[in-house]
N, C-alpha and C positions, 0 to 999 in steps of 0.2 A: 312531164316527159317531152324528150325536144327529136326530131327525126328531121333529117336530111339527109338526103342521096350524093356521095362523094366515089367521085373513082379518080385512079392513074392518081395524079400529080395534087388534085385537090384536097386526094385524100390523105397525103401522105404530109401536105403541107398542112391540115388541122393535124394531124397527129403529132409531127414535133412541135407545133403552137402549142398542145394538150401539155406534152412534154417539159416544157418549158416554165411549166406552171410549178411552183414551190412544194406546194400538198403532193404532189404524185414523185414521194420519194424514193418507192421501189417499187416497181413496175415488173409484171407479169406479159406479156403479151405472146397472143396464141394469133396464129397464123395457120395456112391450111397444109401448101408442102413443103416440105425440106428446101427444095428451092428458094419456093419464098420467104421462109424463116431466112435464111443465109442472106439473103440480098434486102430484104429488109433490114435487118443487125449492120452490115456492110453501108447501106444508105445513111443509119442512125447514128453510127461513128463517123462517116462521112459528114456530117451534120452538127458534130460536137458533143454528142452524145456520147454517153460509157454505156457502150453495150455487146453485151454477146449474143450466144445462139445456141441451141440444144436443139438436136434432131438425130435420128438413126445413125446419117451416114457419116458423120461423127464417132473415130473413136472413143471407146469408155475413157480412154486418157484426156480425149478432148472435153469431152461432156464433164469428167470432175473436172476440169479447169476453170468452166465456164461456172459450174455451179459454186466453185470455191470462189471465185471472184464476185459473184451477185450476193453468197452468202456473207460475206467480208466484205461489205462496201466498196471493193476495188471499181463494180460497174453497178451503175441503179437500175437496169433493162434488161431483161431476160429474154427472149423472142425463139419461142418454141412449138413446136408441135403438138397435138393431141397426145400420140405417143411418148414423146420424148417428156411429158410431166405430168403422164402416170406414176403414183407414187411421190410425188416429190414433196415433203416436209419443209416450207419454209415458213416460219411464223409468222413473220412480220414486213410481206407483202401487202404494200397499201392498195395496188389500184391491180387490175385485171381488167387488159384489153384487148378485146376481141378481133382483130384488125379484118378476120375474115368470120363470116355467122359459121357459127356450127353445123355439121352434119345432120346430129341427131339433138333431142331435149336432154337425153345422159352426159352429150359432150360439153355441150352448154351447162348443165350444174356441172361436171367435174370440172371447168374451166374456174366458174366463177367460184369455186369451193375455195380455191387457192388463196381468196383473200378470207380477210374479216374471221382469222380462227381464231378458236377461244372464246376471249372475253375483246379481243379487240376489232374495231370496226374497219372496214375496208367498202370499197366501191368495185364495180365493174361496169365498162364501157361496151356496148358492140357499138360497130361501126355497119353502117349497111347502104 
């Protein structure tokens, strides 16, 4: 187990380092508000990244967009809310990251639930 303290810019600059790496082909990432989901996803195409966002204040038109696109390989990065993936079925997310700690220990297993279903194996990252 490896821990270090990263905020602002150092942390956002290990994250598309993490990103960057081959293995982390479809990416989950939980963040805390709607805000920060948006401007993280915004940063992470800013960056070269294919990535969207899921959060409330997203229309349902918007939210299947994003999720049509992460489900079809159009983007590898997902960057979502607690709320915004409730529920969401996607098999074959490899990695799940935490970009903010969770609230509670519930939200933290519903975060990291997202990977490794089935029979297939998956990782998750927090950042703290």
């Amino acid at each position: 187990m490896f821990c270090k303290m990263l905020l602002g810019l150092a942390q956002f600059s290990k994250l598309t380092n993490l990103l960057n790496q081959p293995e982390l082909k479809k990416v989950l990432i939980f963040s805390e508000t709607k805000r920060d989901v948006e401007k993280l996803a915004d940063d992470l195409s800013k960056n070269g990244h294919r990535a969207e966002s899921i959060h409330g204040n997203k229309r349902q038109s918007q939210r299947a967009r994003s999720l049509t696109a992460f489900r079809n390989d159009h983007c590898n990065i997902l960057v979502a809310t607690d709320v915004a993936a409730r529920g969401l079925d996607i098999g074959d997310i490899s990695h799940v990251i935490n970009y903010t700690i969770p609230q509670t220990y519930n939200d933290y297993i519903h975060r990291i639930g997202r990977t490794g279903r089935g029979s297939k194996s998956g990782q998750a990252l927090t950042f703290v």
